[in-house]
GUGURO-987954 format. One record per residue (C-alpha): x, y, z; residue number from 0. Coordinates in nm, 2 decimals. Layout:
! GUGURO-987954
+--------+--------+--------+-----+
|      x |      y |      z |  nr |
+--------+--------+--------+-----+
|      X |      Y |      Z | NUM |
...
+--------+--------+--------+-----+
***
This chain:
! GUGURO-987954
+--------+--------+--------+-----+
|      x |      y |      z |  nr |
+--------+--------+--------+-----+
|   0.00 |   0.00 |   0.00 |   0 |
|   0.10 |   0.34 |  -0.08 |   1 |
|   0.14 |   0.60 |   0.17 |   2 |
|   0.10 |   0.98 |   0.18 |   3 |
|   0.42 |   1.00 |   0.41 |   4 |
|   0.63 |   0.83 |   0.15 |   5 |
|   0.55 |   1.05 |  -0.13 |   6 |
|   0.86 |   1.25 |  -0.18 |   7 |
|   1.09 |   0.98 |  -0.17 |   8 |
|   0.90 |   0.75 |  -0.41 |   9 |
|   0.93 |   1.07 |  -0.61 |  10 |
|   1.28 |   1.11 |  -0.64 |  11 |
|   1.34 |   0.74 |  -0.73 |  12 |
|   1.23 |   0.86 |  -1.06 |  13 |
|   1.39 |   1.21 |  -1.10 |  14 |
|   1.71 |   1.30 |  -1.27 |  15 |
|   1.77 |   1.67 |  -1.16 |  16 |
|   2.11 |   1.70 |  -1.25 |  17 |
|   2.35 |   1.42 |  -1.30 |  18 |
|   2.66 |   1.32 |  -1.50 |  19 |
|   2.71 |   1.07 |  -1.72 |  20 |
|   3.01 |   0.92 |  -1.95 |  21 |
|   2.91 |   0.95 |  -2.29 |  22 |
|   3.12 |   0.63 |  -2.55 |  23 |
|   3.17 |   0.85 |  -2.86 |  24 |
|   3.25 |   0.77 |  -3.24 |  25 |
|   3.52 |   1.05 |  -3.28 |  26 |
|   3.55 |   0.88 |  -3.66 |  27 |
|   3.21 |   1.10 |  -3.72 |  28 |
|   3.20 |   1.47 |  -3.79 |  29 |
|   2.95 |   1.53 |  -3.54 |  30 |
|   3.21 |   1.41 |  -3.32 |  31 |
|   3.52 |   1.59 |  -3.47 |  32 |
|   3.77 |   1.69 |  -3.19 |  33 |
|   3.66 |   1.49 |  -2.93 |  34 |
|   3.86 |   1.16 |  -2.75 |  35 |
|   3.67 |   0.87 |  -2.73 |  36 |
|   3.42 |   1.01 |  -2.46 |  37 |
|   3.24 |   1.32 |  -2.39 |  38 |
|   3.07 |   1.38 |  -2.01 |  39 |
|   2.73 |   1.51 |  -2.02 |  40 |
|   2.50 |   1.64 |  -1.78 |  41 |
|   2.14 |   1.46 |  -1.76 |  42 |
|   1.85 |   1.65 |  -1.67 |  43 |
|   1.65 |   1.34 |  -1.77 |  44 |
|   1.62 |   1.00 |  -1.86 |  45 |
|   1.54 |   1.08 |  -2.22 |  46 |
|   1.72 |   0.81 |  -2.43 |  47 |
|   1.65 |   0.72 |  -2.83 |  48 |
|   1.67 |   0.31 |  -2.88 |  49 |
|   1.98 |   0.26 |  -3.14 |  50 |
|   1.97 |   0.38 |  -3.48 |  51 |
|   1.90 |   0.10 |  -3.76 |  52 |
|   1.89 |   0.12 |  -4.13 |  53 |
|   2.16 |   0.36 |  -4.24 |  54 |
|   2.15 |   0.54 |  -3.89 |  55 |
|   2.51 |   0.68 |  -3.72 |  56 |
|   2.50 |   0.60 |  -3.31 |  57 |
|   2.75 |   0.85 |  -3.23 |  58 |
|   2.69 |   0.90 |  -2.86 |  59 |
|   2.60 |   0.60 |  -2.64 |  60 |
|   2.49 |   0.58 |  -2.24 |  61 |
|   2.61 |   0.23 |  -2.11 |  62 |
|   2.49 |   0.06 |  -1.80 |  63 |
|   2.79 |   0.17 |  -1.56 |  64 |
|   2.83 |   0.51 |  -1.74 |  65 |
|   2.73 |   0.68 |  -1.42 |  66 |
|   2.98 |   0.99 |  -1.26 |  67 |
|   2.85 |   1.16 |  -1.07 |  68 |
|   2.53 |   1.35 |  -0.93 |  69 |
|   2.18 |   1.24 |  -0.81 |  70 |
|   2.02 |   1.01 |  -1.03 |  71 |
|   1.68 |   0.83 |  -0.88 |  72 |
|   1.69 |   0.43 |  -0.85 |  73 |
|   1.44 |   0.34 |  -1.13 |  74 |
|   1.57 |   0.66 |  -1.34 |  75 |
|   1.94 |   0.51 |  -1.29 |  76 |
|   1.76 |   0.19 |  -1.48 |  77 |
|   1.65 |   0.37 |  -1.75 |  78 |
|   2.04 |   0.54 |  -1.84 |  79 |
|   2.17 |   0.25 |  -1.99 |  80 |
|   2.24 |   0.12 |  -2.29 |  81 |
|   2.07 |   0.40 |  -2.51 |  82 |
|   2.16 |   0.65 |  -2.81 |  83 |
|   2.23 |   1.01 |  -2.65 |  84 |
|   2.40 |   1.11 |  -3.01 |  85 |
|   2.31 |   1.04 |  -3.37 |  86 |
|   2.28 |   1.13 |  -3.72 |  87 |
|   2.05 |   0.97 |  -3.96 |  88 |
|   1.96 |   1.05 |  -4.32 |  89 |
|   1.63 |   1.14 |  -4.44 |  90 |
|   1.58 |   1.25 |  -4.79 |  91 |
|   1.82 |   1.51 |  -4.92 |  92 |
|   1.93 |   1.62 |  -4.55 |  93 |
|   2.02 |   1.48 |  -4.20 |  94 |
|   1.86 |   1.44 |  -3.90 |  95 |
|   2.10 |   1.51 |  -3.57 |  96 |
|   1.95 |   1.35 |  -3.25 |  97 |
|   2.05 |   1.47 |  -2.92 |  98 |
|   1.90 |   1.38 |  -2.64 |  99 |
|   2.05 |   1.65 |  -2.39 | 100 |
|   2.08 |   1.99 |  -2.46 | 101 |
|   2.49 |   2.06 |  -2.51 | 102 |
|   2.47 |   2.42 |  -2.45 | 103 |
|   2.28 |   2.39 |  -2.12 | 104 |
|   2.28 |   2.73 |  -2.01 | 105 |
|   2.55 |   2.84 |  -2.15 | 106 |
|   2.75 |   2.66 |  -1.88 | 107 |
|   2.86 |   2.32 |  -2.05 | 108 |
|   3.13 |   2.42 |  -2.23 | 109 |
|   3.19 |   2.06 |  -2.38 | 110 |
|   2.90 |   2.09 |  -2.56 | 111 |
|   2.96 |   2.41 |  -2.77 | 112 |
|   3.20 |   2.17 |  -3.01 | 113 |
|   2.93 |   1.96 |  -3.00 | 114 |
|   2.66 |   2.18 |  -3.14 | 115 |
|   2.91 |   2.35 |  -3.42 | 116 |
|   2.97 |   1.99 |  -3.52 | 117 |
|   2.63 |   1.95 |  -3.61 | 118 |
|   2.57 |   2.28 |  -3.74 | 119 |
|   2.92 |   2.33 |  -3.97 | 120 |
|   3.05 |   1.97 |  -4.05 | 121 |
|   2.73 |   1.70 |  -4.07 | 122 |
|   2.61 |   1.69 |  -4.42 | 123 |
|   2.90 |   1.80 |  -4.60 | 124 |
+--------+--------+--------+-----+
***
């Protein structure tokens, strides 16, 4: 049985409010360009796309132990694993660039800014 008392905390087993994780990158993909073989986000979330098939570039992958550091919820921790957080897919004449976390989060991720020019200057050329 639920009760009242227990709300918050059954709250925050699904809440993601600020977290980082260890992103496994393709650095042999332009949206990648500069980057080792990793980039560190910061989830907000537990927004992940399933894998890219078909033609589809998985650039940016969560894994199950990718966790660094932050507060991440027990069933939200669950849900950060094994996911796309960075890809590329073609449809029609253009590309479609998939990110699941914002890189320029206020202005204060500065690992994200090569990121975002990545996928504005140097996917689809």
């Amino acid at each position: 049985m639920r009760r009242y008392e227990n709300r918050q905390r059954d709250e925050v087993t699904n809440s993601v409010p600020g977290s980082i994780y260890k992103v496994e990158l393709d650095n042999s993909h332009p949206l990648a360009f500069g980057y080792p073989d990793h980039y560190y986000t910061i989830k907000q979330d537990d927004n992940l796309y399933e894998f890219l098939k078909d033609g589809g570039w998985n650039i940016g992958v969560i894994r199950k132990d990718n966790y660094v550091s932050g507060f991440t919820g027990v069933k939200a921790k669950e849900k950060l694993k094994d996911g796309l957080l960075f890809g590329v897919q073609e449809m029609g004449r253009g590309k479609t660039i998939y990110m699941a976390d914002d890189p320029l989060f206020r202005s204060f991720w500065e690992n994200g800014k090569l990121l975002f020019c990545n996928g504005v200057f140097l996917v689809g050329q």
